[in-house]
C-alpha positions in Angstrom: 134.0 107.6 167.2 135.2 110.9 164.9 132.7 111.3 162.2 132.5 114.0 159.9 129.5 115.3 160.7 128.9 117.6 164.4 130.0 116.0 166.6 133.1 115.5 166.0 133.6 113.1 168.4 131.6 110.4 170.2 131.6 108.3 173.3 129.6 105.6 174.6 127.1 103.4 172.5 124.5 106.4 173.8 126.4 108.6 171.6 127.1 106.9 169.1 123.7 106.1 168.6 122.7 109.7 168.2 125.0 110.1 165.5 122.8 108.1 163.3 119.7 110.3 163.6 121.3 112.4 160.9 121.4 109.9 158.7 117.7 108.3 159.3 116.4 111.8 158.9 117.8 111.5 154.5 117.5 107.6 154.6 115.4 106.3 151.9 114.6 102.3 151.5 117.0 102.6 148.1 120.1 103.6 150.1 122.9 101.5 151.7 126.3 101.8 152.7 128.7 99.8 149.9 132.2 98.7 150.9 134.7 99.4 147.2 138.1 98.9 149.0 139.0 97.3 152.0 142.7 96.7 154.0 142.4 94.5 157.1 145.1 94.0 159.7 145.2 91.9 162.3 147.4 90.3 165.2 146.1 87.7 167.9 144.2 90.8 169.8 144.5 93.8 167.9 143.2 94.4 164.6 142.0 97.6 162.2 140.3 97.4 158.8 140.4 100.5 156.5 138.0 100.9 154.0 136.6 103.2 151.0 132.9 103.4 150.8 129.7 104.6 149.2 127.0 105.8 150.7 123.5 106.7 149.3 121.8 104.8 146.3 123.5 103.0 143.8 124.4 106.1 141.4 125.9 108.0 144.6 129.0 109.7 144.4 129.5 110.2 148.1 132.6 108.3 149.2 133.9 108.7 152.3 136.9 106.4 154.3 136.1 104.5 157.3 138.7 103.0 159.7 138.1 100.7 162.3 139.9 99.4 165.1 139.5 96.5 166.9 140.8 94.7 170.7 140.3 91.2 172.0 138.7 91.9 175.7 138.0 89.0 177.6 138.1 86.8 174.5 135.6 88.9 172.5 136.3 91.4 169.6 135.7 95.1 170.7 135.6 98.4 168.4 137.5 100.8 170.0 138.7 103.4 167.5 136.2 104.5 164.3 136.8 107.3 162.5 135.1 108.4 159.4 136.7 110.8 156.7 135.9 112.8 153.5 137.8 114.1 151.3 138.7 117.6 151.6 137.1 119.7 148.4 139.6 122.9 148.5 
């Protein structure tokens, strides 16, 4: 995974799960992650979704983009590319 956020870059689900204690540490009950534009693409076993979202409660102004991408292995759906963006303020 490439977040924006240090690191910059993930691997492995033990990684990736330490990527979240960031955000746990500012969550509050009243914030959630809100989807406003989504593209999917997808073929019989490859497929990506690129989406704008919010995050923070519902008067945030934090948006960020979030693209995913997605392989059929062994019959299942796997991530294996995520990559989160902001844009950049200069």
């Amino acid at each position: 995974m490439f977040d924006v956020p240090p690191p910059l870059q993930s691997r492995g689900l033990d990684e990736y799960r330490k990527t979240w204690n960031l955000f746990y540490t500012c969550y509050r009950p009243s914030h959630a992650f809100n989807i406003e534009e989504i593209a999917i693409t997808a073929g019989d076993d490859v497929a990506f979704a690129v989406m704008v979202m919010r995050c923070g409660p519902p008067d945030a102004t934090f948006q960020f983009r979030l693209t995913i991408g997605l392989r059929k292995v062994d019959g299942d759906w796997r991530i294996t590319h995520e990559h989160h963006s902001v844009p950049a303020t200069d």
